[in-house]
C-alpha positions as CSV (number, residue, x, y, z in Angstrom):
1,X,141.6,197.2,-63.1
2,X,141.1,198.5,-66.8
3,X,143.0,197.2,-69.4
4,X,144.6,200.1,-72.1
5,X,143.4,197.6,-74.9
6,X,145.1,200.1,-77.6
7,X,148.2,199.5,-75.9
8,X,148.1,196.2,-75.3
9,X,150.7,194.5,-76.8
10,X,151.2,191.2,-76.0
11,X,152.5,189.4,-79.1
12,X,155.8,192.4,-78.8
13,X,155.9,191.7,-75.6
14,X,156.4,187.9,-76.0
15,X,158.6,188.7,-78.6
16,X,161.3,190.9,-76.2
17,X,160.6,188.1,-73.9
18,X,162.2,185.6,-76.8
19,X,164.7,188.1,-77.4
20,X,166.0,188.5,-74.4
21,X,165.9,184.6,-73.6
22,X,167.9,183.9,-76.4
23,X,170.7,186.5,-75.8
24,X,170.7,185.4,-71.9
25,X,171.2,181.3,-73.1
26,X,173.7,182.8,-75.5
27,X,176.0,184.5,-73.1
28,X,176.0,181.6,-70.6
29,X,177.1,179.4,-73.4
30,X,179.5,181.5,-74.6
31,X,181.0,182.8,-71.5
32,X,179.2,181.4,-68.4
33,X,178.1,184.7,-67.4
34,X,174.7,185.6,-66.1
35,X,173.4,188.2,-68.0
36,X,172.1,191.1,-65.4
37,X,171.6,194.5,-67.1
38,X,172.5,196.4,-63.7
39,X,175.8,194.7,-63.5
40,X,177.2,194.8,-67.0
41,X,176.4,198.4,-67.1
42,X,178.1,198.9,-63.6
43,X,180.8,197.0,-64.8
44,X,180.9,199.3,-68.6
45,X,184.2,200.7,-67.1
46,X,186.4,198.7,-65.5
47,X,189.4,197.4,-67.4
48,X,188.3,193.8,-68.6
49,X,188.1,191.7,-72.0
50,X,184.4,191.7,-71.9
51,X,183.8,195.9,-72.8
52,X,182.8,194.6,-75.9
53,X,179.7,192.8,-74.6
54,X,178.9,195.2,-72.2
55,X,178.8,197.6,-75.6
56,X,176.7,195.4,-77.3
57,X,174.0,195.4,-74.7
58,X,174.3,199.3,-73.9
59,X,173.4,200.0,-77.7
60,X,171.0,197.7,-77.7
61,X,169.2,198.7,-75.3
62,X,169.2,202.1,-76.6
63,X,168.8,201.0,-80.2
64,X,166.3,198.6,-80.2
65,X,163.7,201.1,-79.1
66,X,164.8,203.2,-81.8
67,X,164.7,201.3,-84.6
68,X,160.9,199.6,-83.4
69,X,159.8,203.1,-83.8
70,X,161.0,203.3,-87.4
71,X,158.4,200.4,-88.6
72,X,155.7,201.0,-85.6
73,X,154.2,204.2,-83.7
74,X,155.0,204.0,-80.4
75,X,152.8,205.2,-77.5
76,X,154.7,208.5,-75.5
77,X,155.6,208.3,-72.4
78,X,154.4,211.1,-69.8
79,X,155.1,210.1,-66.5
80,X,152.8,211.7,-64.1
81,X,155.0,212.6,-61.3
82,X,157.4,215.9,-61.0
83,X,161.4,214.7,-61.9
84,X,162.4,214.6,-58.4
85,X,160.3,211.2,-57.9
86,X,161.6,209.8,-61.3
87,X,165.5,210.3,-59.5
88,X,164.3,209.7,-56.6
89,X,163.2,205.7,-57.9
90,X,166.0,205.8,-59.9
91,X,168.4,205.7,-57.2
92,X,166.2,203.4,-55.2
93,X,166.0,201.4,-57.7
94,X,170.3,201.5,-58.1
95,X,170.4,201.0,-54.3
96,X,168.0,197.8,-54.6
97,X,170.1,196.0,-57.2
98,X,172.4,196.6,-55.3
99,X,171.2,195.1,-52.0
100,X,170.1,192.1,-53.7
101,X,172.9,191.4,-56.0
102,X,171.4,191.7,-59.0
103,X,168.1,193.2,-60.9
104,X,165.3,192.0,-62.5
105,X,166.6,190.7,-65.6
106,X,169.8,189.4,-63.7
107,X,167.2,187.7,-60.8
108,X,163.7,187.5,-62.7
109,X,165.0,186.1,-66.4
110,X,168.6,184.0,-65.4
111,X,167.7,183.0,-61.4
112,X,164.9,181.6,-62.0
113,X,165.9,179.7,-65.1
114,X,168.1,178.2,-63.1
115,X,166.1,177.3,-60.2
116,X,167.7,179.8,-57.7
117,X,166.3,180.2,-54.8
118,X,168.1,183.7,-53.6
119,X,166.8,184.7,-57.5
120,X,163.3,184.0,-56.3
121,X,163.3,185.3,-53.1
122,X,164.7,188.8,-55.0
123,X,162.2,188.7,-57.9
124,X,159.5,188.3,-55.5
125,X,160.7,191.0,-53.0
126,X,160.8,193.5,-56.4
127,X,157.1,192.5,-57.0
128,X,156.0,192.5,-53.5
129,X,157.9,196.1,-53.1
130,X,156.4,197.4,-56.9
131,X,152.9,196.2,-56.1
132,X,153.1,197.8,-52.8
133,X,154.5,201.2,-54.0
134,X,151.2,201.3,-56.9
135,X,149.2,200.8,-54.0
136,X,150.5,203.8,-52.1
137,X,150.8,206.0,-55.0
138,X,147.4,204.8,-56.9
139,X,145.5,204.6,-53.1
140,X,146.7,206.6,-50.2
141,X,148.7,209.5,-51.4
């Protein structure tokens, strides 16, 4: 394994890490909702009281990456397969969150936090399934 050491951020990344803690221990005090990205997008249309949060997190997921590039160069990303494998894991990765109910952030950040054992079983299939799918595209294709 070789480490990109110009692109190794890990004081940023600890930082999102914070971020992201603090909005998730936010909402369940505020609300008692677990925040999952997969399902407050999903849920961006339906007709409830919460559009407003699910706004929030939409723009800032969009926005945050935006405004870090204003104040800090950020490496491009080029991925190195055609677009048909980039829809192609996209809609795995839709079908996945799915099947298990939740995604990473939902699973990974929040069920585990909280000690769940259907959240670890999850995070640990989505590692188990990403370190197997490296290995195939990295190894044997």
């Amino acid at each position: 394994m070789v480490i990109d050491w110009q692109n190794f951020t890990p004081l940023a990344s600890l930082a999102g890490g914070v971020v992201i803690g603090i909005s998730a221990g936010l909402l369940a005090a505020r609300s008692g909702r677990i925040l999952g990205v997969s399902g407050f997008v999903s849920g961006f249309f339906e007709a409830d009281k919460e559009w407003t949060a699910r706004l929030a997190l939409i723009a800032g997921l969009i926005l945050a990456p935006l405004l870090i590039g204003t104040v800090h160069t950020l490496p491009s990303v080029v991925p190195d397969v055609g677009w048909t494998a980039v829809i192609a894991g996209g809609l795995l990765v839709g079908f996945g969150t799915r099947l298990a109910s939740g995604c990473t952030s939902g699973h990974g950040v929040c069920g585990l936090s909280r000690l769940s054992l259907r959240s670890a079983v999850a995070t640990g299939t989505f590692m188990a399934s990403a370190i197997a799918t490296v290995f195939v595209l990295r190894h044997l294709a």
